[in-house]
C-alpha positions in Angstrom: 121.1 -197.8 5.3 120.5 -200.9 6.8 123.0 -199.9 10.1 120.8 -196.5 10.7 120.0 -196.8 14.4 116.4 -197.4 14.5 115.7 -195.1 17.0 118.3 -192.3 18.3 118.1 -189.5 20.9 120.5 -186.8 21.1 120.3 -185.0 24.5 116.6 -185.3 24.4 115.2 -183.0 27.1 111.8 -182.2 28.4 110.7 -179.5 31.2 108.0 -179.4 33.0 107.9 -175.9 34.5 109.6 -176.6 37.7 110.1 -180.4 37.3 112.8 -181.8 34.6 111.0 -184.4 33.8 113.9 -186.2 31.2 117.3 -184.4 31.2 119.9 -185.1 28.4 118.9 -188.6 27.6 121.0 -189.9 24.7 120.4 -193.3 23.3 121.0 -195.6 20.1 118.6 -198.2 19.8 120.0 -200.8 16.3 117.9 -202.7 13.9 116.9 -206.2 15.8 117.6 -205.1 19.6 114.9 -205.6 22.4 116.1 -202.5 24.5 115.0 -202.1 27.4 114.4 -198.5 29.1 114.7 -199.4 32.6 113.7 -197.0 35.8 111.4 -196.1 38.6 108.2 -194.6 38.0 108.2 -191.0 37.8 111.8 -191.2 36.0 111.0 -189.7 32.4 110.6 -193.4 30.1 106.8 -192.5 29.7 107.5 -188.7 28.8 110.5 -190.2 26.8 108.4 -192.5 24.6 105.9 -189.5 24.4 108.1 -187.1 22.5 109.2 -190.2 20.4 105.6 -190.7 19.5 105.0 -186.7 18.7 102.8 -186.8 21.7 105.0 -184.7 23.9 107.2 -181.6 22.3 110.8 -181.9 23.9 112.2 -178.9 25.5 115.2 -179.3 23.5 117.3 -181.9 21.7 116.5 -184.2 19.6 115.8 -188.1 18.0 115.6 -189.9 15.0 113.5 -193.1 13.8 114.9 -194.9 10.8 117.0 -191.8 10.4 114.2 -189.1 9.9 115.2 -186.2 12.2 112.6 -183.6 11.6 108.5 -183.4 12.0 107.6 -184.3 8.7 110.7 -187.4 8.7 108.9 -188.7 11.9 105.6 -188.4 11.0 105.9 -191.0 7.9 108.8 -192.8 10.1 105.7 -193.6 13.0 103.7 -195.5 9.9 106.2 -198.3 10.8 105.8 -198.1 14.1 103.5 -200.0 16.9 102.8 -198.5 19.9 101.1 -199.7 23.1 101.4 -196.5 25.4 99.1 -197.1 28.3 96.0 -199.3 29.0 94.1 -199.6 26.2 90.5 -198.6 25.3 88.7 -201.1 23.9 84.9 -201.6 24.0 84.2 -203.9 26.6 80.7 -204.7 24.9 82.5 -205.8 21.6 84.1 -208.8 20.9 88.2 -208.2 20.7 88.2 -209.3 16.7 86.0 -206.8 16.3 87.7 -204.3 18.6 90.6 -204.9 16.6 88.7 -203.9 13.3 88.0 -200.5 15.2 91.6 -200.4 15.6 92.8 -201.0 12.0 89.9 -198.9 10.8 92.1 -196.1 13.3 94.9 -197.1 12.1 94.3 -197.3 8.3 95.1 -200.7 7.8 93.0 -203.9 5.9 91.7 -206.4 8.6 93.7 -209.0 7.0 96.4 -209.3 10.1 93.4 -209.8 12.3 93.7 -213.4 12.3 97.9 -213.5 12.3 97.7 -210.8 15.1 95.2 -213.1 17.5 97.1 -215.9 16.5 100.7 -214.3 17.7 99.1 -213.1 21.2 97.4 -216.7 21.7 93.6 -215.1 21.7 92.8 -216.9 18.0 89.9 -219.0 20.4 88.7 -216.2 21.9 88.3 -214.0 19.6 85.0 -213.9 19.5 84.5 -213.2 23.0 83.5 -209.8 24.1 86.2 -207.8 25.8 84.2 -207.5 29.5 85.1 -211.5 29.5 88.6 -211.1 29.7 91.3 -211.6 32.2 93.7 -208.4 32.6 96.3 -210.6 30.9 94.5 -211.4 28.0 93.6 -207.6 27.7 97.1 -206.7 27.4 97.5 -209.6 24.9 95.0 -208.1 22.9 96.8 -204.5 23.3 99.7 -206.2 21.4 97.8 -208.1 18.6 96.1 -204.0 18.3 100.0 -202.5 18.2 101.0 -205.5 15.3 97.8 -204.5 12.8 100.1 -202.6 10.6 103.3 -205.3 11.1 105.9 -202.5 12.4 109.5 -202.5 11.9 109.7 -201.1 15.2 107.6 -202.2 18.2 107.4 -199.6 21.5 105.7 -201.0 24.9 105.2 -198.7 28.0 105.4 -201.2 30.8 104.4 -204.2 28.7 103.8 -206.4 32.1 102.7 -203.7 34.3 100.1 -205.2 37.0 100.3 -208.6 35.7 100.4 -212.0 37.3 103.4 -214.3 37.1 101.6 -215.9 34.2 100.5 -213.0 32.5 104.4 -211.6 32.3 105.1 -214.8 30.9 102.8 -214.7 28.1 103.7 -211.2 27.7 107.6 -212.4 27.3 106.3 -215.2 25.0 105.2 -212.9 22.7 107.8 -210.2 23.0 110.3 -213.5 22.1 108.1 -214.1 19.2 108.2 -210.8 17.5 112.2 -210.4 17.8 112.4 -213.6 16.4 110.6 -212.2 13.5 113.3 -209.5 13.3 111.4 -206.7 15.0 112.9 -204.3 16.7 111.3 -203.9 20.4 111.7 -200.8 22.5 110.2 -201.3 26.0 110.3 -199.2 29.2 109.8 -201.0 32.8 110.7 -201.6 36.3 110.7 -204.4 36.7 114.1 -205.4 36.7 113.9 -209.2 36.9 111.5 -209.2 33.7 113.8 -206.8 31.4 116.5 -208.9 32.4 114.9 -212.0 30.7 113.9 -210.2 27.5 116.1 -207.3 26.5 119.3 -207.3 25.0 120.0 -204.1 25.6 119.4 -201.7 28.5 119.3 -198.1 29.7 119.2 -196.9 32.9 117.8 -194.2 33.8 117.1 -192.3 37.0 116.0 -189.1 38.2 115.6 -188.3 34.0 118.8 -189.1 33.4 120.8 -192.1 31.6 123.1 -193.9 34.0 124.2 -196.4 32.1 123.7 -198.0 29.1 124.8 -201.6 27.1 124.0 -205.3 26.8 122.7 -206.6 29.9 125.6 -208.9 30.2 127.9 -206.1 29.9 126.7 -204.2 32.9 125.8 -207.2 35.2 128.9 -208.4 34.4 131.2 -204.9 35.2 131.7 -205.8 39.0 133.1 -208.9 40.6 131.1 -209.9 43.5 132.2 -212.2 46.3 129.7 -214.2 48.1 131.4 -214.8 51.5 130.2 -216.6 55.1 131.6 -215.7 58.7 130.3 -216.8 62.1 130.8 -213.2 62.9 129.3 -210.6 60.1 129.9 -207.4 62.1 133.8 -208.5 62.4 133.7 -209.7 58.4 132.6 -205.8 57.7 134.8 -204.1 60.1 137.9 -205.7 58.4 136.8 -205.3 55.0 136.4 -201.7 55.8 140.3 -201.3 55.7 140.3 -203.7 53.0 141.5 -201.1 49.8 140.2 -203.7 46.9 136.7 -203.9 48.7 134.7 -200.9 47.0 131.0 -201.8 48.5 129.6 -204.8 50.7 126.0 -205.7 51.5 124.4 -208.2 53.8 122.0 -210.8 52.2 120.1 -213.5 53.5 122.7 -215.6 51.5 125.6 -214.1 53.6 128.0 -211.0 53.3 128.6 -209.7 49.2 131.5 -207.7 48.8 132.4 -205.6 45.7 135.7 -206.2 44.8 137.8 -203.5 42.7 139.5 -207.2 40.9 138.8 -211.1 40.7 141.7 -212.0 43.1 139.0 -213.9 45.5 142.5 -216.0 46.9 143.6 -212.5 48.4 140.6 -211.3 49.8 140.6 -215.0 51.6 144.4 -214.2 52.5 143.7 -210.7 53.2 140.7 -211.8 56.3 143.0 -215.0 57.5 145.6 -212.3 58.4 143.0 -210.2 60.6 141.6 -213.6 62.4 138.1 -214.1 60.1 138.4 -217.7 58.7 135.4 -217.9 56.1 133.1 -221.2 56.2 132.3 -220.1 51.9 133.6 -218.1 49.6 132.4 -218.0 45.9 131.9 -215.8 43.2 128.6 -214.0 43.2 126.3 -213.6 40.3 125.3 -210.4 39.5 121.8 -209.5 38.6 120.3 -206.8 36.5 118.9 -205.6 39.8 122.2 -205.9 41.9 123.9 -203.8 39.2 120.8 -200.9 39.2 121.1 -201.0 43.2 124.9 -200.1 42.7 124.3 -197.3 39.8 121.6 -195.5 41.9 122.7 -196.2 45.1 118.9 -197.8 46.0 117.4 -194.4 44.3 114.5 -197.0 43.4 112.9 -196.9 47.1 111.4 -200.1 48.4 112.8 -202.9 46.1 109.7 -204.9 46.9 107.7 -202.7 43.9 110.7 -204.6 41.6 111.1 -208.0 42.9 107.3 -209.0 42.7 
């Protein structure tokens, strides 16, 4: 049974009223991955992880954990599952070991992993501190020592490194890297492209409720061939390409013009611009990014790209 997808959706679907708030979504997440569940806010991975957690009831379709399809399979399937779904309540007056003895007394666990837990998340010194004294990263730190109690098999994180500093994503990524080491399985939704890019393996796209595209991040920032060129005249560069029949997309950059090439035959676009007068001053292949290849799937359905870059 080992190669049972840990978790699997089948045309999951959930209807709000008027609003479809996640439409068809079909996923297979295996025994080891760090999937990511990548998409704007307000694009269903929230209501998504809900109906995976039996907080939400889905409109129709279905999912699986460990391979437990109906109520009563999920409801023993979520005792090896840890969850951080939103901000967490802790008491801000208690210390966080002893808000984490609240939350294995919730939970139903021993406070043995108390220690292992701090010690994983990097709070072992300040564990005796009371909650009130700590910094929004290390309250999110302590939200994933709180999601470990019970050492899950499976390990789901709603925006994991929402509202965090640079070094608060890292530690955050530190400790994500530490618990797939440890062969957990880590199901994470965020938008923050540049961050799932460093720590999944996997990815789902998702817009508008829907799954765009799924696979190893290599495999879909690597699908396109990109061409980084450089002209003394843009404006000309993008009137010839626009006759050009292997050039399927091309966007200025502060780095110059990239074009979207239909094949890798960078010699023939070169040939191609000599012919109509443009004599290029560069011309590489461009690397793709996790955020590149989103842009292209949605056609920039994300908005202002600023939200995602930062």
């Amino acid at each position: 049974m080992t190669d049972t997808p840990v978790v699997r959706t089948l045309d999951l679907t959930k209807r709000f009223r008027e609003v479809l708030a996640v439409d068809q979504v079909s996923i297979s997440v295996e025994r080891g991955q760090v999937f990511g569940f990548l998409g704007p806010n307000g694009s269903g991975k929230t209501t998504t992880i809900g109906m995976l957690m039996g907080i939400i009831t889905p409109t129709r379709g279905g999912f699986s954990l460990f391979g437990a399809s109906d109520a009563k399979g999920h409801l023993a399937a979520r005792a090896r599952v840890g969850a951080t779904l939103e901000t967490p309540n802790f008491y801000p007056y208690m210390s966080g070991r002893d808000n984490l003895k609240v939350a294995a007394t919730i939970k139903g666990v021993g406070n043995d992993r108390i220690n292992e837990c701090l010690e994983i998340v990097g709070l072992a010194g300040r564990g005796r501190h009371r909650f009130r004294t700590y910094s929004l990263g290390m309250k999110q730190r302590l939200a994933l020592a709180a999601t470990m109690l019970n050492d899950p098999e499976l390990v789901i994180l709603d925006e994991p490194a929402n509202g965090l500093d640079p070094q608060g994503m890292k530690e955050v990524r530190d400790i994500i890297r530490i618990l797939a080491d440890r062969g957990k399985t880590i199901f994470l939704s965020s938008h923050l492209l540049w961050e799932v890019e460093r720590m999944c393996t996997h990815v789902a796209i998702v817009r508008k409720g829907r799954v765009v595209k799924s696979g190893t991040v290599a495999e879909i920032v690597s699908e396109q061939v990109k061409a980084l060129v450089r002209v003394q005249d843009p404006g000309a560069l993008e009137a010839a390409l626009a006759d050009y029949p292997e050039a399927t997309g091309v966007q200025a950059t502060d780095e110059g013009t990239v074009v979207t090439l239909a094949s890798d035959d960078l010699g023939a676009l070169n040939r191609y611009l000599a012919g109509h007068g443009i004599y290029v001053s560069h011309l590489s292949r461009h690397q793709q990014t996790l955020e590149d290849a989103f842009i292209e799937l949605t056609k920039g359905d994300f908005g202002s790209m600023t939200e995602i870059a930062s």
